[in-house]
FISEFI-714715 format. One record per atom (N, C-alpha, C): x, y, z; residue in three letters. Coordinates in steps of 0.2 Angstrom, whole numbers, padded with zeros to 4 digits, always signed. Each point is the difference from the previous one (the first is absolute). Layout:
% FISEFI-714715
XYZALA...
END
This chain:
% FISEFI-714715
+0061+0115-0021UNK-0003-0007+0001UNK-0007+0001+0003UNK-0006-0005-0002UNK-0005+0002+0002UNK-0002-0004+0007UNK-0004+0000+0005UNK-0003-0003+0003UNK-0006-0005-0002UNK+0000-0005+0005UNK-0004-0007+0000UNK-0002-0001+0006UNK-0006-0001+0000UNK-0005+0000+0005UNK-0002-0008+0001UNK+0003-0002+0008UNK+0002-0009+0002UNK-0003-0002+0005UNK-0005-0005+0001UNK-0001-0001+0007UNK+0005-0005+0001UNK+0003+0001+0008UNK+0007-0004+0002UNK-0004-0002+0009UNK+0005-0007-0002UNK+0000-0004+0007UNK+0006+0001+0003UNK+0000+0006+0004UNK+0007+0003+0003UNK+0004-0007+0004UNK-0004-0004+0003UNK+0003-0004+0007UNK-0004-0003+0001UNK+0000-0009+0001UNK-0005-0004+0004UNK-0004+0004+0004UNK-0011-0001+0000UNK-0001+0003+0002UNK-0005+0008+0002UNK+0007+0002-0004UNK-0002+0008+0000UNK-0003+0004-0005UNK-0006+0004+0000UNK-0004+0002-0003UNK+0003+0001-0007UNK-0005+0001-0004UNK+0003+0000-0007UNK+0001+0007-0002UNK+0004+0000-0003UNK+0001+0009-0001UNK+0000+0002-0007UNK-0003+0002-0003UNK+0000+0006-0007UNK+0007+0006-0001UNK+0004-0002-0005UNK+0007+0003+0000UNK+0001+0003-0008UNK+0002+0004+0000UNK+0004+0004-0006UNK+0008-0001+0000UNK-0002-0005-0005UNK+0009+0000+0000UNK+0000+0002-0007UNK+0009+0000-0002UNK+0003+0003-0005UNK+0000-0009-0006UNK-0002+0003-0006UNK-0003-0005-0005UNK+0009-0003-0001UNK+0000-0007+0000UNK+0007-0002-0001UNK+0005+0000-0005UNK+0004+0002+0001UNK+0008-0003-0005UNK-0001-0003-0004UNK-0002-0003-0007UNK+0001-0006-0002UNK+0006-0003-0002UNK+0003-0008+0001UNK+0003-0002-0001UNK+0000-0002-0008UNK+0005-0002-0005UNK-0002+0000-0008UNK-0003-0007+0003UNK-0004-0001-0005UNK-0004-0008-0002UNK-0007+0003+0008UNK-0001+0005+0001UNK-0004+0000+0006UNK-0006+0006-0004UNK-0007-0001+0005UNK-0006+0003-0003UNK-0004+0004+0006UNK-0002+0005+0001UNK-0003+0002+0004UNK-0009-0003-0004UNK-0004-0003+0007UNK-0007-0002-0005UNK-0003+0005+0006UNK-0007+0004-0006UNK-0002+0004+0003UNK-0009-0006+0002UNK+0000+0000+0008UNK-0003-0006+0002UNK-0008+0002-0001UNK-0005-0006-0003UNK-0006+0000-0002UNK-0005-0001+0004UNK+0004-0006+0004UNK-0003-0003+0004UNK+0005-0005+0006UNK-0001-0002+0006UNK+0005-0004+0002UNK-0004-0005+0003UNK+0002-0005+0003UNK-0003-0006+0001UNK+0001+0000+0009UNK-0003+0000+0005UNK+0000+0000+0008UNK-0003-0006+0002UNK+0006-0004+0003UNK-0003-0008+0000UNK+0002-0001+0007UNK+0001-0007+0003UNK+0000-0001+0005UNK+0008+0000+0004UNK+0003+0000-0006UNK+0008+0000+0002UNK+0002+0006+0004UNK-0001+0007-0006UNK-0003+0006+0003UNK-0003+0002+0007UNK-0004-0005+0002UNK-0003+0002+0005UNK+0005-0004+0007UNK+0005-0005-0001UNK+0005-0004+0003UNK+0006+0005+0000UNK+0000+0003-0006UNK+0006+0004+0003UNK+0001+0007+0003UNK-0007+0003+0001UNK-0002+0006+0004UNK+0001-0002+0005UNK-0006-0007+0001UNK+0004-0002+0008UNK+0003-0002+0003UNK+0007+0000-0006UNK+0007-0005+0004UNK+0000-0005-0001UNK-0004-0003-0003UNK+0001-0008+0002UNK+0003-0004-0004UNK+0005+0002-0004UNK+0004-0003-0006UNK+0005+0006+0005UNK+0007-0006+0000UNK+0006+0001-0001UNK+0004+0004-0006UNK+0005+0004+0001UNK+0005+0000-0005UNK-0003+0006-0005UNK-0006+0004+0003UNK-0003+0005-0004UNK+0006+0007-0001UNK+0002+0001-0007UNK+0003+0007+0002UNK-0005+0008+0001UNK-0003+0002+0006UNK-0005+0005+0001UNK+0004+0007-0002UNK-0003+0006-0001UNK-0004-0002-0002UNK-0003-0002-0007UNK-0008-0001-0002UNK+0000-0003-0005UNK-0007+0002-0003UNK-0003-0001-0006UNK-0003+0001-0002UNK-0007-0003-0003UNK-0005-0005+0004UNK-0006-0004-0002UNK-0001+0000-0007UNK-0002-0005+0001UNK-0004-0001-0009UNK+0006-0003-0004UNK+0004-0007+0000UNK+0006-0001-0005UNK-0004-0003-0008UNK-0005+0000-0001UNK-0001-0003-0004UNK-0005+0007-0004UNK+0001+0004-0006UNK-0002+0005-0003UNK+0000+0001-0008UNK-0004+0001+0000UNK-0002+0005-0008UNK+0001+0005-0001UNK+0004+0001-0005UNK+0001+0007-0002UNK+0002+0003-0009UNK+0002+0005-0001UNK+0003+0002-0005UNK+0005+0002+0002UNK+0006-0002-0005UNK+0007+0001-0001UNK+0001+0009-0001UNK+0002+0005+0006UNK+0000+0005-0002UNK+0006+0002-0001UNK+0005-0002+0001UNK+0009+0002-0001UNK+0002-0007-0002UNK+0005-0001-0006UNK+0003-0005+0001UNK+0008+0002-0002UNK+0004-0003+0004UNK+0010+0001+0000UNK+0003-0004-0005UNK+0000+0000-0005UNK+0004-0004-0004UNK-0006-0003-0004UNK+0004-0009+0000UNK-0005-0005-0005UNK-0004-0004+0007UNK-0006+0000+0000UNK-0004-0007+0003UNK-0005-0003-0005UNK+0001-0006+0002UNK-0005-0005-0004UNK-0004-0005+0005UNK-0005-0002-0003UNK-0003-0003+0003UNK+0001-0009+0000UNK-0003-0004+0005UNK+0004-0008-0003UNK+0000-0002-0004UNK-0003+0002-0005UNK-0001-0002-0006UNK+0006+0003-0005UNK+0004+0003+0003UNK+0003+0004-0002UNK-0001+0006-0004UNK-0008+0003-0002UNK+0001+0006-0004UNK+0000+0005+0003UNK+0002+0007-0002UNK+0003+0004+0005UNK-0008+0004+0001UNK+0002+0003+0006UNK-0005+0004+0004UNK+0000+0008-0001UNK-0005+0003-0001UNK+0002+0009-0002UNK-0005+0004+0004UNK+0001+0005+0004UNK-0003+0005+0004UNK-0007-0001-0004UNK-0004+0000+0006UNK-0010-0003-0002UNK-0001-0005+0000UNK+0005-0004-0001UNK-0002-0009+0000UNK-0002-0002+0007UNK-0009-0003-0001UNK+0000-0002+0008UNK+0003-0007+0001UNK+0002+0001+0005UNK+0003-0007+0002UNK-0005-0002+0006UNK+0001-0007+0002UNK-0004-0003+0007UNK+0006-0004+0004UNK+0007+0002-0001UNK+0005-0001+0005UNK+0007+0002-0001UNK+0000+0006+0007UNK+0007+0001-0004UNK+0005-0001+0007UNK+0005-0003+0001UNK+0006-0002+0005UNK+0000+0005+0005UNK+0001+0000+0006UNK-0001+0002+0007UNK+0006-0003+0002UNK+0002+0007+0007UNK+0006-0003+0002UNK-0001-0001+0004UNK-0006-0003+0004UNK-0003-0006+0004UNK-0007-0002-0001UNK+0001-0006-0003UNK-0007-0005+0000UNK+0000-0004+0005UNK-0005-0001+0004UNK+0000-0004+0006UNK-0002-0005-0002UNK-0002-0003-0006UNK-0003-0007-0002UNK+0009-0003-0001UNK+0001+0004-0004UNK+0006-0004-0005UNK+0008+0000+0008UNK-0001+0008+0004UNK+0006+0001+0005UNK-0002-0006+0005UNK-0005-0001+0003UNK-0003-0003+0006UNK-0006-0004-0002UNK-0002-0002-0002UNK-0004-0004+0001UNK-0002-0005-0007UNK+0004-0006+0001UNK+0006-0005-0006UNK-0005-0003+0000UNK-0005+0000+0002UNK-0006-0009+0000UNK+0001-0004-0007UNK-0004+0006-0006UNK-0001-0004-0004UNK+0007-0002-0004UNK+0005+0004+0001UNK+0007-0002-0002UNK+0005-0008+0002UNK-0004+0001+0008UNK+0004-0008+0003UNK-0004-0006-0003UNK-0008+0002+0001UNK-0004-0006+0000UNK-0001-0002-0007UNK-0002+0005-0006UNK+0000+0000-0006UNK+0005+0002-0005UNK+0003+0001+0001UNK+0007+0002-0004UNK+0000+0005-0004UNK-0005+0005+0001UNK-0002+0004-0006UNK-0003+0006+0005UNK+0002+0006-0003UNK-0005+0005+0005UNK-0007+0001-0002UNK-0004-0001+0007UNK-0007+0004-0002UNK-0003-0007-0003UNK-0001+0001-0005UNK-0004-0007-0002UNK+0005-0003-0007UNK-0003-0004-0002UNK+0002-0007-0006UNK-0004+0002-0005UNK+0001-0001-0007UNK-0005+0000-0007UNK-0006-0002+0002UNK+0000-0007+0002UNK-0009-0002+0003UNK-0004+0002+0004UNK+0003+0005+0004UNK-0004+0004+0005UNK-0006+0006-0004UNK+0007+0003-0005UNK-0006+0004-0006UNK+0000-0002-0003UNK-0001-0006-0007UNK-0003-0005-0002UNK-0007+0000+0003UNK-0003-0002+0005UNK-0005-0002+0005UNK-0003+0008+0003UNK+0004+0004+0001UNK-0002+0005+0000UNK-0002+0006-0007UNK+0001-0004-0006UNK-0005+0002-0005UNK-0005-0004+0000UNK+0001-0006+0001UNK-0007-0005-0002UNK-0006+0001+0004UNK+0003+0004+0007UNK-0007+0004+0003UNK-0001+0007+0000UNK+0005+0003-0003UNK-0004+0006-0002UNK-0003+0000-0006UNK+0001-0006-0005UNK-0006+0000-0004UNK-0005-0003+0000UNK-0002-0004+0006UNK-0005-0002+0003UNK-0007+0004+0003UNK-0003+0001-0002UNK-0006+0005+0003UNK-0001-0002+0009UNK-0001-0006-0002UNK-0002-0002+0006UNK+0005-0002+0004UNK+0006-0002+0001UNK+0006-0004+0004UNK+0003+0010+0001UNK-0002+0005-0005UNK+0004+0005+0003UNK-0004+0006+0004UNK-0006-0004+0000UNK-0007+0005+0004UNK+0003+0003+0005UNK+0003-0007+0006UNK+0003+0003+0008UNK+0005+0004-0001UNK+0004+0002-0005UNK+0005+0003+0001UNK-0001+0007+0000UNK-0007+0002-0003UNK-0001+0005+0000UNK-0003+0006+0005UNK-0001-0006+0005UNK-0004+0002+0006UNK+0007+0002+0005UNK+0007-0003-0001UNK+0005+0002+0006UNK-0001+0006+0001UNK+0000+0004+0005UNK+0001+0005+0001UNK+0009+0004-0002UNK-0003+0005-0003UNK+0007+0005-0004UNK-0003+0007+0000UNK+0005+0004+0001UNK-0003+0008+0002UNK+0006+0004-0001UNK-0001+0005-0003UNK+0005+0007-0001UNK+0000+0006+0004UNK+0005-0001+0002UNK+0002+0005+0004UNK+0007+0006-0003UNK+0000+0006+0003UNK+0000+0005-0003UNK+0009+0002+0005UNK+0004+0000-0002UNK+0007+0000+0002UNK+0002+0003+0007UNK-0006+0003+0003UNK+0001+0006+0005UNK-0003-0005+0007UNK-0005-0007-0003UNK-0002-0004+0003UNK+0003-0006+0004UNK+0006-0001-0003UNK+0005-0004+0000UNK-0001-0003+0006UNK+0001+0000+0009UNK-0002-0001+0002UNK-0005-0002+0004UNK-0008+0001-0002UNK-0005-0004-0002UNK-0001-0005-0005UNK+0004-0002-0003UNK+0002-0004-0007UNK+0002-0006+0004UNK+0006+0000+0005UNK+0002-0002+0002UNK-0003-0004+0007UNK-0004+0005+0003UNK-0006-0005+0005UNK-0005-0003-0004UNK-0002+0003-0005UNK-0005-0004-0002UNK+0001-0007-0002UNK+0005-0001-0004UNK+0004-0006-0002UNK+0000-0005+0008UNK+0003+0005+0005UNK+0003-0005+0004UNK-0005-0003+0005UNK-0008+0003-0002UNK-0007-0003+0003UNK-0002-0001-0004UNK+0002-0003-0006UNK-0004-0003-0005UNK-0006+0003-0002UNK-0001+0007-0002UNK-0005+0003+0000UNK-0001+0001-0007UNK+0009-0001-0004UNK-0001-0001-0008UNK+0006-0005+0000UNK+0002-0003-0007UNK+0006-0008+0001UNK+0003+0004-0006UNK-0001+0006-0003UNK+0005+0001-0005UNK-0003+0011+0002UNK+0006+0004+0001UNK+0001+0004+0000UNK+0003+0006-0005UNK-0003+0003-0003UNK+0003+0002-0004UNK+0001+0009+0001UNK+0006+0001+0002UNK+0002+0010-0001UNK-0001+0001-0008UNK-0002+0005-0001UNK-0003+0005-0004UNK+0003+0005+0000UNK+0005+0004-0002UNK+0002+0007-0001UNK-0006+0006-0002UNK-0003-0004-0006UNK-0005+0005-0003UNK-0005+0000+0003UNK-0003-0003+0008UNK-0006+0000+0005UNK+0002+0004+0004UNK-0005+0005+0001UNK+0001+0007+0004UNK-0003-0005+0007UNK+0002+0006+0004UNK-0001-0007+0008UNK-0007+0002+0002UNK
END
Protein backbone atom coordinates (compact mmCIF):
# COMPACT_ATOMS: atom_id res chain seq x y z
CA UNK A 1 0.00 0.00 0.00
CA UNK A 2 1.39 3.32 -0.95
CA UNK A 3 1.58 6.52 0.98
CA UNK A 4 -0.31 9.83 0.75
CA UNK A 5 0.89 13.01 1.68
CA UNK A 6 -2.09 15.23 3.94
CA UNK A 7 -2.34 18.35 5.49
CA UNK A 8 -4.64 17.46 8.76
CA UNK A 9 -6.34 19.58 11.27
CA UNK A 10 -5.35 17.34 14.24
CA UNK A 11 -7.69 19.37 17.05
CA UNK A 12 -9.54 22.79 17.38
CA UNK A 13 -6.71 25.22 17.07
CA UNK A 14 -3.65 23.14 16.79
CA UNK A 15 -1.01 23.69 14.23
CA UNK A 16 -1.57 22.15 11.01
CA UNK A 17 0.42 19.04 10.47
CA UNK A 18 1.70 17.31 7.20
CA UNK A 19 1.05 13.44 7.56
CA UNK A 20 1.92 10.22 5.51
CA UNK A 21 -0.69 8.09 5.96
CA UNK A 22 -1.55 4.74 4.33
CA UNK A 23 -3.66 5.28 0.89
CA UNK A 24 -7.35 3.85 1.79
CA UNK A 25 -9.36 0.54 1.57
CA UNK A 26 -11.71 1.20 -1.11
CA UNK A 27 -15.17 0.47 -0.43
CA UNK A 28 -17.00 -1.19 -4.06
CA UNK A 29 -18.84 1.89 -5.65
CA UNK A 30 -15.75 4.10 -4.06
CA UNK A 31 -12.76 6.26 -5.83
CA UNK A 32 -9.52 7.29 -4.59
CA UNK A 33 -9.24 11.15 -6.57
CA UNK A 34 -5.82 12.02 -6.99
CA UNK A 35 -6.39 15.79 -5.82
CA UNK A 36 -5.55 18.80 -8.41
CA UNK A 37 -6.44 21.35 -6.71
CA UNK A 38 -8.65 22.05 -3.38
CA UNK A 39 -10.68 24.88 -2.49
CA UNK A 40 -9.68 26.74 1.43
CA UNK A 41 -12.43 28.92 2.33
CA UNK A 42 -13.87 30.39 5.21
CA UNK A 43 -15.54 27.41 6.72
CA UNK A 44 -12.08 25.89 6.91
CA UNK A 45 -10.67 28.57 8.65
CA UNK A 46 -13.93 28.15 11.40
CA UNK A 47 -13.06 24.83 11.86
CA UNK A 48 -9.26 25.09 12.68
CA UNK A 49 -10.56 27.40 15.18
CA UNK A 50 -13.25 25.32 16.64
CA UNK A 51 -15.92 27.44 16.15
CA UNK A 52 -18.33 24.95 14.42
CA UNK A 53 -19.65 22.19 16.63
CA UNK A 54 -20.01 18.49 16.06
CA UNK A 55 -16.53 18.59 13.98
CA UNK A 56 -15.02 14.91 13.84
CA UNK A 57 -11.06 15.95 14.27
CA UNK A 58 -9.07 15.03 13.10
CA UNK A 59 -9.74 16.38 9.68
CA UNK A 60 -8.50 17.46 6.48
CA UNK A 61 -8.95 21.33 4.94
CA UNK A 62 -9.98 21.93 1.52
CA UNK A 63 -13.69 19.96 1.22
CA UNK A 64 -14.38 21.21 -2.09
CA UNK A 65 -11.60 19.63 -4.87
CA UNK A 66 -10.54 18.66 -8.28
CA UNK A 67 -9.03 16.02 -9.11
CA UNK A 68 -8.55 12.73 -11.40
CA UNK A 69 -10.23 9.52 -10.64
CA UNK A 70 -7.02 7.27 -9.83
CA UNK A 71 -8.45 3.95 -8.38
CA UNK A 72 -11.98 3.18 -8.85
CA UNK A 73 -13.93 -0.16 -6.70
CA UNK A 74 -16.57 -1.53 -8.61
CA UNK A 75 -19.07 0.58 -10.78
CA UNK A 76 -19.35 4.72 -10.16
CA UNK A 77 -21.37 6.97 -12.21
CA UNK A 78 -21.69 10.21 -12.22
CA UNK A 79 -25.44 12.26 -11.83
CA UNK A 80 -25.96 11.82 -14.92
CA UNK A 81 -25.64 8.54 -14.53
CA UNK A 82 -22.71 7.73 -16.95
CA UNK A 83 -20.08 5.69 -15.52
CA UNK A 84 -16.68 7.08 -14.35
CA UNK A 85 -13.26 5.36 -15.36
CA UNK A 86 -9.60 5.96 -13.70
CA UNK A 87 -8.39 9.50 -15.39
CA UNK A 88 -11.69 11.03 -15.46
CA UNK A 89 -11.48 14.53 -13.76
CA UNK A 90 -14.16 15.03 -11.61
CA UNK A 91 -14.97 18.58 -9.55
CA UNK A 92 -16.71 16.61 -6.74
CA UNK A 93 -16.34 13.55 -5.16
CA UNK A 94 -18.32 12.61 -1.51
CA UNK A 95 -16.37 13.31 1.82
CA UNK A 96 -17.10 11.62 4.88
CA UNK A 97 -17.51 15.16 6.29
CA UNK A 98 -18.75 18.18 4.52
CA UNK A 99 -19.25 21.02 6.72
CA UNK A 100 -21.54 22.86 4.42
CA UNK A 101 -23.90 19.74 3.84
CA UNK A 102 -22.91 18.23 8.09
CA UNK A 103 -23.16 21.74 9.78
CA UNK A 104 -23.83 24.40 8.12
CA UNK A 105 -27.80 23.86 6.60
CA UNK A 106 -28.49 27.71 5.67
CA UNK A 107 -29.06 27.28 2.23
CA UNK A 108 -31.02 24.00 2.80
CA UNK A 109 -33.49 25.63 5.61
CA UNK A 110 -33.90 28.92 3.91
CA UNK A 111 -33.94 27.89 0.27
CA UNK A 112 -34.64 24.43 0.00
CA UNK A 113 -31.94 23.35 -2.08
CA UNK A 114 -28.23 23.09 -1.36
CA UNK A 115 -25.79 25.84 -2.31
CA UNK A 116 -27.77 27.70 -4.80
CA UNK A 117 -30.98 27.31 -7.13
CA UNK A 118 -30.86 27.27 -11.38
CA UNK A 119 -31.24 31.11 -11.26
CA UNK A 120 -28.28 31.79 -9.26
CA UNK A 121 -26.22 30.23 -12.33
CA UNK A 122 -28.59 31.31 -14.87
CA UNK A 123 -27.36 35.03 -13.76
CA UNK A 124 -24.17 33.69 -13.08
CA UNK A 125 -23.68 33.01 -16.95
CA UNK A 126 -25.32 36.10 -18.00
CA UNK A 127 -22.23 37.95 -16.27
CA UNK A 128 -19.68 35.99 -17.14
CA UNK A 129 -20.45 36.63 -20.48
CA UNK A 130 -20.71 40.15 -19.92
CA UNK A 131 -17.23 41.93 -20.40
CA UNK A 132 -18.18 44.49 -18.51
CA UNK A 133 -20.73 43.26 -15.50
CA UNK A 134 -17.81 40.33 -15.14
CA UNK A 135 -14.74 42.91 -15.02
CA UNK A 136 -14.87 43.09 -10.86
CA UNK A 137 -14.91 39.52 -10.68
CA UNK A 138 -11.64 39.30 -11.93
CA UNK A 139 -9.99 41.54 -9.54
CA UNK A 140 -11.23 39.13 -6.28
CA UNK A 141 -8.20 38.20 -4.91
CA UNK A 142 -7.43 34.10 -5.47
CA UNK A 143 -3.94 32.56 -5.06
CA UNK A 144 -2.32 28.99 -5.09
CA UNK A 145 -0.69 27.63 -2.55
CA UNK A 146 1.47 24.66 -2.58
CA UNK A 147 0.15 21.73 -0.08
CA UNK A 148 3.08 22.12 2.53
CA UNK A 149 1.54 25.66 2.92
CA UNK A 150 -1.58 24.67 4.26
CA UNK A 151 -1.51 26.66 7.11
CA UNK A 152 -0.76 29.84 5.64
CA UNK A 153 -3.60 29.04 3.40
CA UNK A 154 -5.59 29.10 6.19
CA UNK A 155 -4.41 32.70 7.84
CA UNK A 156 -4.46 34.15 4.74
CA UNK A 157 -8.09 33.27 4.13
CA UNK A 158 -8.82 34.28 7.76
CA UNK A 159 -7.33 38.03 7.23
CA UNK A 160 -8.80 38.24 4.14
CA UNK A 161 -5.55 38.60 2.49
CA UNK A 162 -7.07 36.20 -0.48
CA UNK A 163 -11.45 35.14 -0.47
CA UNK A 164 -10.73 32.13 -2.37
CA UNK A 165 -7.65 29.72 -1.53
CA UNK A 166 -6.49 27.28 -3.54
CA UNK A 167 -3.81 24.10 -2.27
CA UNK A 168 -1.79 22.84 -5.21
CA UNK A 169 0.03 19.62 -4.81
CA UNK A 170 2.01 20.24 -7.99
CA UNK A 171 3.35 23.88 -6.29
CA UNK A 172 6.62 23.34 -4.78
CA UNK A 173 6.63 25.53 -1.49
Amino acid sequence: MSQVRVAVIPAPGAPIEMREVGEPDLEAGAALLLVELSEVCGTDVSLHSGKLEGVPYPLVPGHVSVGRLEKIRGSLADVDGRVLREGDRVSRVEVSFNPHADLNRKHLDVRGCWGSDFSHFYRAVRIAADPVRSAPWARIPVRRYALGEAARTLDDVAKLRTVKALIDPRVSA
